[in-house]
N, C-alpha and C positions, 0 to 999 in steps of 0.2 A: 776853792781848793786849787793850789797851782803846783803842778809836777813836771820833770824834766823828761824828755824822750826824744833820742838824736831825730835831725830831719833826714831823709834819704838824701845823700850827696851822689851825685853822678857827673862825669864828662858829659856824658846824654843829657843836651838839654831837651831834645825834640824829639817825637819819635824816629825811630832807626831808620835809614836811609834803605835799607834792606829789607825791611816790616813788608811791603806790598811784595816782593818778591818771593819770600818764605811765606806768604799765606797761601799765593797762588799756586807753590806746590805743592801745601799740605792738600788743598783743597783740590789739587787733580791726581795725587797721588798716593795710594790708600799707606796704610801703616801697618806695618809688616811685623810690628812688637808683638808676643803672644802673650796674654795675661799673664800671671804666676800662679804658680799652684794656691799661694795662700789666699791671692783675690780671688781666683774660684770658690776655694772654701768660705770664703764671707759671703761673697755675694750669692751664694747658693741657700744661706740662710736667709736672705730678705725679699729673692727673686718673687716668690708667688704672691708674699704681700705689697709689695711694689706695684706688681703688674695689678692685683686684686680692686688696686685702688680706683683706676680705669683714665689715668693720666693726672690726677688730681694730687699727686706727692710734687711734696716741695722739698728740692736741695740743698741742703747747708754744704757746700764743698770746703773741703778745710776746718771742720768745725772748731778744733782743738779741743776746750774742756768741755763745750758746749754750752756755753752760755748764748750766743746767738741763734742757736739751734732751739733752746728754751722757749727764748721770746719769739720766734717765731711762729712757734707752736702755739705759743697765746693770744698769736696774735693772728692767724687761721685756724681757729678749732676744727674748722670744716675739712683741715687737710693731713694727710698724715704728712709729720715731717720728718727728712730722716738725715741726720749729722755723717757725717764721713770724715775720718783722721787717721792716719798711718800712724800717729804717734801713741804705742801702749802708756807712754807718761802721760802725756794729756789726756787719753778720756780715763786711766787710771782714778783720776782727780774726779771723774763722772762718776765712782764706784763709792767713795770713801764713807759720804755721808746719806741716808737715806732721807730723802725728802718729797714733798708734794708736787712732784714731775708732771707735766702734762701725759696727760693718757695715748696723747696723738703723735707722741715721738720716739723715735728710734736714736741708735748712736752706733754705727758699724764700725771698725777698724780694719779699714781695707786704703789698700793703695791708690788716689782718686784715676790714676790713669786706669788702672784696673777697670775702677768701679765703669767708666763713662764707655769704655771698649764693650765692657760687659754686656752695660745697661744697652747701648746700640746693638749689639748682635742679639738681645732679645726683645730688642722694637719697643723698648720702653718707652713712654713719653712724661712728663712731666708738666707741674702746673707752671714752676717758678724757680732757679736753681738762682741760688746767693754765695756769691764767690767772698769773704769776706776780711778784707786784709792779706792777703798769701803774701811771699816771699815777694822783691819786686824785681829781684835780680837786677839791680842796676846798672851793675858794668855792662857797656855795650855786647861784650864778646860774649853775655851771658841771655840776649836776646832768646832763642829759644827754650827757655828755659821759664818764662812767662806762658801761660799758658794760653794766651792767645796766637802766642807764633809756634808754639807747640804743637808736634803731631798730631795729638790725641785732639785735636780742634774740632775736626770733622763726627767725630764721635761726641765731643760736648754740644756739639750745634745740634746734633740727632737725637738728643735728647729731648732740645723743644725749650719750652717754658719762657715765659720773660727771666732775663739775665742782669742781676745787680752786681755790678763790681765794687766796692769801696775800695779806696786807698787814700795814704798819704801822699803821693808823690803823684803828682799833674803828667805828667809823662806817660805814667801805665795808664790812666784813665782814657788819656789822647789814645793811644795806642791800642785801646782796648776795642775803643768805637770802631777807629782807623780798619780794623783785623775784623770787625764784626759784619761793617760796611761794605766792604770786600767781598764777604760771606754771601749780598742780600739782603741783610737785617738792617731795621732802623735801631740808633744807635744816638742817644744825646749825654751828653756830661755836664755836669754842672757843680759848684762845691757848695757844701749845703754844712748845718752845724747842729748836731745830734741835740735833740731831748735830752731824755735819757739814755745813755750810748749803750748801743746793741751786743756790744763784744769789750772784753776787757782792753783789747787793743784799743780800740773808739774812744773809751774814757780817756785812757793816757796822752794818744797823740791829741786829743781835746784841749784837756785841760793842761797841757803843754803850748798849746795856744796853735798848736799846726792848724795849717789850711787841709778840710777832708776833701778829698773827688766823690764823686758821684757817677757810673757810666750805669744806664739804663737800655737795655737791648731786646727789639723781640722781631722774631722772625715777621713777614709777611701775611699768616695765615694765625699768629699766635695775636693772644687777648693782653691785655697789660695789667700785672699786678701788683701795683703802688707800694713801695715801700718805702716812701717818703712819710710816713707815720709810724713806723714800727718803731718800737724804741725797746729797753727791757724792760720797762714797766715795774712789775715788784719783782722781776726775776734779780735778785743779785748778784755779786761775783762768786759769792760761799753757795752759790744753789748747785747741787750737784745732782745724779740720777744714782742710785744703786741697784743691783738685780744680778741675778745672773740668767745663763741662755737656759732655760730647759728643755727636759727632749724635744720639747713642740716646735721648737725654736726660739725667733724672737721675740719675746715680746713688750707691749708696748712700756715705752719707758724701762727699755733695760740698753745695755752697754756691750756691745757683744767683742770678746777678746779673741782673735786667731795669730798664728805666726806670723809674725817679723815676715813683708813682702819685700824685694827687692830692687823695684824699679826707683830709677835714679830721674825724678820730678820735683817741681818745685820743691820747697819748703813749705809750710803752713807755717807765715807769721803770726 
């Protein structure tokens, strides 16, 4: 099958001249942003089951409809997994049809800066957090705006877990390690060519023929969890979650909807 999907074009051929600059003060200067009210409200719905897990949650950041959130779910049954998207359209598309969801996954709608400030002021830790196609913001002048040069960095890195980034453009991947390494973290890239591709995004720029990245990252004290096999398996692009929240909260394999938050962070491509 062969389909069209633009490549990311940038002035930026190399990482930012700047990048080591903006890390070293996110990383000596805390971030002064206060959550939103509506990321409290979500994440107060997942807090006990998160922490419950005892570090062993895995993070879809960005999930959008949640299809990679799926297959990851089938692809650690051992772990809970839990999706995060600001966009009510896209996990909307997680409500529509009711299907054979894995039992070990969640879908919040919260603002990921939110979430990761959150999840750090309550000493979360995690197994594995999958960053998965985001925004790449490619204009230079749009550098912190990647989540690696981003404030909230110090609060993503507090969260722990081995750190997969995909993308299409070799620049964020660079750049991803470059920010990681910085951190402390071991950090390798490499471009690698999906299975069966994990995210609808994956299929496209695939079978568009793009070159994928690959950056893999874990702290010094952290274990490594390979997702150089996860692929979506029989999860397809039509597999969706339905449910709603009950008083108990969330539960597994439902979609949970709160207010429109208003922090101004990436996009989720």
């Amino acid at each position: 099958m062969h389909a069209t999907s633009r490549i990311v074009t940038s002035s930026q051929l190399a990482p930012h001249p700047r990048l080591a600059e903006i890390v070293a003060r996110h990383l000596r200067e805390p971030y002064r942003r206060e959550p939103s009210a509506a990321g409290r409200a979500a994440f107060a719905t997942v807090v006990d089951r998160l922490a419950a897990s005892n570090g062993s949650f895995i993070l879809d950041a960005g999930c959008g409809t949640g299809l990679g959130t799926f297959a990851l779910a089938r692809a650690f049954p051992d772990a809970l997994v839990i999706g995060v998207d600001k966009s009510a359209a896209r996990l909307a598309t997680a409500q529509r049809v009711v299907c054979d969801a894995p039992a070990n996954t969640l879908l919040l709608r919260c603002d990921l800066v939110d979430f990761w400030q959150l999840a750090a002021a309550a000493q979360l830790r995690c197994r594995a957090q999958f960053v998965l196609y985001p925004n790449p913001w490619p204009k230079p002048e749009h550098v912190m705006r990647r989540w690696h040069a981003h404030p909230v960095l110090p609060a993503l890195l507090e969260l722990g877990g081995t750190i997969t980034l995909r993308t299409n453009w070799r620049v964020h991947a660079d750049e991803f390690a470059q920010a990681l390494r910085q951190a402390g973290w071991s950090a390798q890239c490499e471009t690698f060519s999906p299975g069966a591709p994990l995210t609808a995004f994956e299929r496209k720029y695939a079978a568009s023929g793009q070159a994928l990245w690959r950056c893999v990252a874990a702290g010094v004290s952290e274990g490594t969890v390979s997702a150089g096999t996860v692929s979506a398996g029989t999860v397809s692009a039509g597999t969706v979650i339905a449910g709603d929240v009950g008083a108990g909260g969330v539960g597994a394999g439902k979609a949970v909807e709160t207010p429109d938050s208003t922090g101004a962070t990436p996009a989720d491509a």
